[in-house]
Structure formats: structure tokens, C-alpha cells
C-alpha positions in Angstrom: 163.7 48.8 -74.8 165.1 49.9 -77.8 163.4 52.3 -80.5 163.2 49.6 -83.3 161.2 47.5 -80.2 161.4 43.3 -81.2 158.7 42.0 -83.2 157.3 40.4 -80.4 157.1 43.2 -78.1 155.2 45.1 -80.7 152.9 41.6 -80.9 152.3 41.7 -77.0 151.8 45.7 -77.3 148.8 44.9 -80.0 147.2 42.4 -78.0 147.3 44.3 -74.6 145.1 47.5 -76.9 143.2 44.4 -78.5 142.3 42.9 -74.6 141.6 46.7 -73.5 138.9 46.7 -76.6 137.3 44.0 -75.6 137.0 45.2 -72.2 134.4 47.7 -73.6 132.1 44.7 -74.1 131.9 44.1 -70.5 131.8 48.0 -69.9 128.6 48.7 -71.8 127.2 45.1 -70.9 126.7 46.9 -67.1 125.1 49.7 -68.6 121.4 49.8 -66.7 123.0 47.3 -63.5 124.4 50.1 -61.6 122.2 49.2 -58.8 124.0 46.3 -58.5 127.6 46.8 -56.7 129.5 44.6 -58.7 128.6 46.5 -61.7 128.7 49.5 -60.4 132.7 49.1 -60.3 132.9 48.0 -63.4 132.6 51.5 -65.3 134.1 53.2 -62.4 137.8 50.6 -62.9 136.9 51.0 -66.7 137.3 54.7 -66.5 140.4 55.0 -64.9 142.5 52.7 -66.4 140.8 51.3 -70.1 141.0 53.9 -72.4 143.6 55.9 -71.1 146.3 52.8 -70.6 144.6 52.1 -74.7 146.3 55.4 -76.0 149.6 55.3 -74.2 149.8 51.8 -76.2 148.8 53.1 -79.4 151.3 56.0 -78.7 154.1 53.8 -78.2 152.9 51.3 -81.1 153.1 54.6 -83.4 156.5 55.7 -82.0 158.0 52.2 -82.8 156.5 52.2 -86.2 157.6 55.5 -87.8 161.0 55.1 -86.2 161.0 51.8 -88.6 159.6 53.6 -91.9 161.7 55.1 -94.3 158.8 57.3 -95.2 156.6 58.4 -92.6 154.5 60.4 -94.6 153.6 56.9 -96.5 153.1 55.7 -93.2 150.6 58.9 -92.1 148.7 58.1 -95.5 148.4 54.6 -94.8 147.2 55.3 -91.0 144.8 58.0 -92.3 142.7 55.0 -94.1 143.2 52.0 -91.8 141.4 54.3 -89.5 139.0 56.5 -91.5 137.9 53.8 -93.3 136.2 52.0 -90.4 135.6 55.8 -89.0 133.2 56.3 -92.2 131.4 53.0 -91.9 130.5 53.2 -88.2 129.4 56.7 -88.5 127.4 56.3 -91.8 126.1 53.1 -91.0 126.5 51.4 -87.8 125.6 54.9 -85.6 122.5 55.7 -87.3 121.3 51.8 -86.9 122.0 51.7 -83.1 120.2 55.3 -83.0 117.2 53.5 -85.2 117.3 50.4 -82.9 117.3 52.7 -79.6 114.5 54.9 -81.4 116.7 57.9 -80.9 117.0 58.9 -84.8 113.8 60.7 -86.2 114.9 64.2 -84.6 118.8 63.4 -85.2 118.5 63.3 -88.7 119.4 67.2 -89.5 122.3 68.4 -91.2 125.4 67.9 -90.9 124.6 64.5 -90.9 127.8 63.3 -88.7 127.2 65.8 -86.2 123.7 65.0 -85.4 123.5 61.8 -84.5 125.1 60.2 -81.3 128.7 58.9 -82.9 128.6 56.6 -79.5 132.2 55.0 -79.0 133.7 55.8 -81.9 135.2 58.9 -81.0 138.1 56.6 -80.0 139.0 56.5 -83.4 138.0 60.3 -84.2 140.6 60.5 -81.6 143.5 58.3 -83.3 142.7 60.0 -86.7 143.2 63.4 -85.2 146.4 62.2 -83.1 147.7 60.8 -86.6 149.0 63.8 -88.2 150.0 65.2 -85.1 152.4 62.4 -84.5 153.8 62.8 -87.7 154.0 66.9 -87.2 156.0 65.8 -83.9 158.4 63.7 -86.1 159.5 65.7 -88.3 159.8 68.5 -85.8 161.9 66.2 -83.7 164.4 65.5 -87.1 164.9 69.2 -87.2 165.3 70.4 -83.5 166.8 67.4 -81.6 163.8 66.9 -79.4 163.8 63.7 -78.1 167.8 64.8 -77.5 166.9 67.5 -75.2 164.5 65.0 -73.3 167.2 62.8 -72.8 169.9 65.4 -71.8 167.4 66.8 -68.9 167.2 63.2 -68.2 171.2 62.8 -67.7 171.4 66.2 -66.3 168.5 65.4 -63.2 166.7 68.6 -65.0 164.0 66.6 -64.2 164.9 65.1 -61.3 166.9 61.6 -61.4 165.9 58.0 -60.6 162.6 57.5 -58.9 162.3 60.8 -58.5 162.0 61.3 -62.7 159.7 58.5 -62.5 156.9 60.9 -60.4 157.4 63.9 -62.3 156.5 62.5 -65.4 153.8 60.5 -64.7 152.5 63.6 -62.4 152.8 65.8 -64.9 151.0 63.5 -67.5 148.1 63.3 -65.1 148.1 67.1 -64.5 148.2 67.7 -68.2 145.2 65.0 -68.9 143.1 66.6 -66.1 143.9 70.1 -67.0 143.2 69.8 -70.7 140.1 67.7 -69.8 138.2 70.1 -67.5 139.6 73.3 -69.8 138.0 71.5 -72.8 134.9 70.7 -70.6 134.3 74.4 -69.6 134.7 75.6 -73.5 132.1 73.5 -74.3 130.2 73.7 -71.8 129.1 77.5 -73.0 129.4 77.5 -76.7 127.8 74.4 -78.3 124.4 73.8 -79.0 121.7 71.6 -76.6 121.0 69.5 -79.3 125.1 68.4 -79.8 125.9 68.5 -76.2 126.3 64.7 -76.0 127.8 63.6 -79.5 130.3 66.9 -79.0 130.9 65.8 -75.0 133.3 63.1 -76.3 135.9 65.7 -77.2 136.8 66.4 -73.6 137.8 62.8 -73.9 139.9 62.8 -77.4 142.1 66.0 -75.8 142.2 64.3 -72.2 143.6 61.4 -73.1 146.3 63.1 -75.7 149.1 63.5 -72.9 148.8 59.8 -72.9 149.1 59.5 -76.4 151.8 61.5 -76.6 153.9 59.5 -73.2 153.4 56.6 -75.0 154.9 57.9 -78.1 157.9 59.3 -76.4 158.7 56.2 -74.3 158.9 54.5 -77.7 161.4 56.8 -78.9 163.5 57.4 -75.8 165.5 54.7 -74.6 166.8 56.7 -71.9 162.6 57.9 -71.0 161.2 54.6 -71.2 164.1 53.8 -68.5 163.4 56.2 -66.2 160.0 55.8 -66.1 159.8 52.0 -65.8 162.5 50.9 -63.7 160.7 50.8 -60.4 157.2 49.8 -59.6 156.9 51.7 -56.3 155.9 54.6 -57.4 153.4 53.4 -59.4 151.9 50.8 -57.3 152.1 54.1 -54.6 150.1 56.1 -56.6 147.4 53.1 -57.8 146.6 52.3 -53.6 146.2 56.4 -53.2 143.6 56.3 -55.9 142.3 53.0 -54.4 141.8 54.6 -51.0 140.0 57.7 -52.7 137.7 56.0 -54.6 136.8 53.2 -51.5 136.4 56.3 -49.3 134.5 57.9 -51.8 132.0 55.9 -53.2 132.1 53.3 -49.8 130.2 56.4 -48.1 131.5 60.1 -47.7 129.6 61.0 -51.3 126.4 60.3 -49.4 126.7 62.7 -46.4 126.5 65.6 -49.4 123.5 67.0 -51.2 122.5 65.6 -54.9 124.3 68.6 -56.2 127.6 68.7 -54.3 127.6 65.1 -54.9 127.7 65.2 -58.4 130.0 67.5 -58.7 132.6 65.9 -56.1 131.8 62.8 -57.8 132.3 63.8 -60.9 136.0 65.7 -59.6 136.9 62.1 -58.4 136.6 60.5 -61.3 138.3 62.7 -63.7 141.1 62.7 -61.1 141.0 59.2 -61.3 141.1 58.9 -65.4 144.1 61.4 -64.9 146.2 59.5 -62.7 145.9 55.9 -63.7 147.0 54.6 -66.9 150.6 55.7 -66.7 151.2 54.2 -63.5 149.3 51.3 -64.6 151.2 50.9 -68.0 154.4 51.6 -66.0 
């Protein structure tokens, strides 16, 4: 794949994130059916492959897109309201209505005003407006020092291993980096924000989880040579998928309820994020 990808692989790109969107319908229309196998799974598949294969898209959709603009400042400014335009209206509007209709406003209504409300799903697009700038940052840093070069001459050189074996280490260490930043994030919070913006705050564990994904997909997009190395076997990644598979079947088939409450939440809870980790890039790939 090329860095100035063809219209129509951008087109089929857009409608994969726009499927994965819609995917949230049936995620949230489960909510309060757990009891019920069937939709028991559905959140449990939804977490370990929907939001996290939705960044590494919108990573590579932004790598194919500044590589195209002559001015990707223009291009940050014009990304900066596609998405903070919605961004204001959901969180001004849409947020506090869902908190009136679920009666979980009256005591949410302190100052600051964003903060103290639930901001529900949109912190997908917190996310995206924070990973904007940073994409641009990465640019320009890569017209100064080379370093998609130096990705690609590891890559030649087997610094990183060569063939399949390329393949694993980056979608390993994608994982590791996902699951590391997710439970580092967890514990900071965990000990220094208030009770009353535990939940709404929660979701940033999420927005710096899923940034090594962000960040893959914008690299494949602007490394021939990476998106080759990483895509050019399934085996790997179908390996890795059945793994989780097994985890997960032994895990919530029945070893989760030969532990306490406790030790099951917290195993559970392990599983999961491991899970989220692992995944999208082998999923994508």
C-alpha cells in the first residue's frame, strides 16, 4: 500500500470506522441483558476488538491524509473543528439530556460544567481531538529527523526481527504498550481524582490505552515497508486471535467461578484488558 493510499482504499477504510460506530448501537442495546448469554458476549467481543481496531483506522486514515496535504497545519485546524464541533454539542447538549432523561443530573450540575456530568461515549472523540495535534507534532518531527526512515532501516536490517517474526514484535509490543499505559493510567487515577468524577474521568484510561493503536495505524500509513511487514501473513494473527479465544472460553465458560467475588473481579477484570490489548492489531492485520 502506498502512502498516498487510492481513493478507494481510503473509501473502504471510512466505512470499516463507520460499520465499527454502528456496532456501538448493538453494544449499548445489551446493556441490562447480561443475564442472557448471548448478550453477555456482546460487550465482552465489543471490548476487544471495536474501539481499538476504530483507532488504528482513524490512525491510518490521518497518516494517508497529511501525507496528501500541502499544509498540515491547515489540515490540524480543519480536524480541530470537524471534531470539536460535534465534541461541544454532545457535551453541552446531548450529555446533560441523557443525564435529565436517566434522572442522573440534579447533583451533576456543579462547576466545571463538562466535568461534572457523565460525558458517556463521547470521550471517543475527546480522544481523536487530543490525538490530533499529536499527529501533527509526530509529522513535523518525522520531516526533521527521518523517523519513519529509521523504522524502515531496522525493518531492512532485521533490527526488529525479519518476516513473520517483525510481524509479532510489533503487534506484541503494541499490545504491551496499550495494556501498560492502560493499567499505569488506571492506578494514577485511581488515588488522585475525586468520588464524584471517578466515572466521567475513568474514560481516560481508555483515550491513552488505545493511543498505541492510534499511533500503528498512523505509521502503517506512512511506511510502505511497515504496513508490509506487518500484513503479509495471517498466521500470526489468526494465532494470536484463537489464544485469546481460548482465554476468554476458559475464562468466562467456568474457571472465574471457582474464585471468590473479589479475586473474580479482579482476574476478570485482568482478562479483559488483556483482551482490549491484544486484539485489534491482529484483527486489523
Amino acid at each position: 500500500m502506498s502512502i498516498g493510499a487510492p481513493g478507494t482504499r481510503i473509501e473502504g477504510l471510512s466505512m470499516w470506522r463507520a460499520i465499527l460506530m454502528l456496532g456501538g448501537v448493538i453494544l449499548h442495546g445489551a446493556i441490562g441483558l447480561e443475564h442472557i448469554p448471548i448478550f453477555a458476549a456482546i460487550p465482552l467481543i465489543s471490548h476487544a476488538f471495536r474501539m481499538g481496531s476504530f483507532m488504528l483506522i482513524s490512525g491510518l486514515l490521518c497518516g494517508y491524509t497529511m501525507a496528501r496535504r500541502r499544509s498540515p497545519l491547515a489540515w490540524l485546524g480543519r480536524r480541530s473543528i470537524q471534531i470539536g464541533v460535534p465534541l461541544l454539542v454532545g457535551l453541552l447538549v446531548i450529555c446533560p439530556l441523557i443525564g435529565w432523561m436517566l434522572d442522573d443530573l440534579p447533583d451533576r450540575t456543579r462547576w466545571p460544567f463538562v466535568l461534572a456530568h457523565d460525558w458517556y461515549h463521547l470521550w471517543f472523540l475527546v480522544a481523536l481531538l487530543a490525538y490530533a495535534p499529536l499527529s501533527y507534532a509526530f509529522h513535523q518531527f518525522d520531516r526533521r529527523h527521518g523517523v519513519i526512515g529509521w523504522i524502515e532501516q531496522a525493518i531492512a536490517d532485521g533490527a526488529i526481527g525479519s518476516g513473520r517474526s517483525a510481524q509479532t514484535v510489533v503487534l506484541l509490543a503494541t499490545a504491551l504498550a496499550s495494556c501498560a499505559l492502560t493499567m499505569l493510567t488506571r492506578q494514577i487515577l485511581a488515588g488522585h481524582i475525586p468520588p464524584d468524577y471517578a466515572a466521567p474521568l475513568s474514560h481516560i484510561q481508555l483515550m491513552l490505552g488505545y493511543a498505541p493503536f492510534y499511533l500503528l495505524g498512523f505509521l502503517l500509513a506512512r511506511s510502505p515497508m511497515l504496513f508490509r511487514a506487518v500484513t503479509h501473513s495471517i498466521r500470526m494473527p489468526v494465532i494470536i486471535l484463537v489464544c485469546v479465544g481460548i482465554v476468554y472460553a476458559g475464562w468466562f465458560g467456568g474457571v472465574r467461578l471457582a474464585l471468590d467475588p473479589l479475586r473474580r473481579a479482579i482476574v476478570g477484570d485482568l482478562v479483559e484488558l488483556i483482551g482490549m490489548a491484544i486484539c485489534p492489531p491482529p484483527h486489523r492485520s
